[in-house]
C-alpha positions in Angstrom: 0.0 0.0 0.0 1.6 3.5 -1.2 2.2 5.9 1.7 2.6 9.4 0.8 3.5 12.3 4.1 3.4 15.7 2.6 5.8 18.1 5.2 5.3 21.9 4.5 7.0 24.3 6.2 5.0 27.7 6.2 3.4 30.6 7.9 0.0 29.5 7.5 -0.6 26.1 7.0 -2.9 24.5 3.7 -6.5 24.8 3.6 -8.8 21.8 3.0 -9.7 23.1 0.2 -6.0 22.9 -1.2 -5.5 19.5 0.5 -8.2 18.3 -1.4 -6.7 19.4 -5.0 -3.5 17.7 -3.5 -5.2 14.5 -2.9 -7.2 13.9 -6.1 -4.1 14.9 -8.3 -2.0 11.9 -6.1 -4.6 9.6 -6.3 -4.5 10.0 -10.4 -0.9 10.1 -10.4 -0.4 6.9 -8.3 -2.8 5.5 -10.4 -1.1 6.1 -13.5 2.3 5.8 -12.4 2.1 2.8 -10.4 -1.8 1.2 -10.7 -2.4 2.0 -7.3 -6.4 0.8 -7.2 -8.5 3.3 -5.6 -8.6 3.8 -1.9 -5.3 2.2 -1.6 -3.1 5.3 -1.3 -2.5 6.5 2.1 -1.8 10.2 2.4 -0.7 12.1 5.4 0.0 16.2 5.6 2.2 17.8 8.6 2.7 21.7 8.7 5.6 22.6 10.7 6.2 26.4 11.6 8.2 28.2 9.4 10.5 28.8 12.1 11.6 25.2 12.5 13.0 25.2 9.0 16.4 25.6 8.3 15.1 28.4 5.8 12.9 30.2 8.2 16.0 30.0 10.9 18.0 31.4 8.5 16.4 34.3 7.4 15.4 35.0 11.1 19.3 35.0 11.8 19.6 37.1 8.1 17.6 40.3 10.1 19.4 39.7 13.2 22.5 41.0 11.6 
């Protein structure tokens, strides 16, 4: 069973509205690309705050200096 975990780093995190877009173009490229049958794909999504990137920690340092 395909397992796909979206991590986004970002201010504000995705709305259900883009999470949904995101899931039905998986689902069709899993499909395609490896005949995953429906309802097989898991998909996960995790926001983490843009702070607790490496790029967000480094443009925080960037306007320190």
């Amino acid at each position: 069973m395909p397992m796909l975990e979206v991590i986004r780093a970002s201010e504000e995190p995705l709305t259900k509205e883009q999470k949904l877009a995101f899931v039905q173009d998986a689902i069709e490229i899993f499909r395609d690309v490896l005949d995953t049958p429906n309802g097989r794909l898991r998909l996960f999504f995790s926001n983490i705050e843009w702070e607790d990137s490496i790029v967000g920690l480094l443009e925080d340092d960037d306007t320190d200096n």
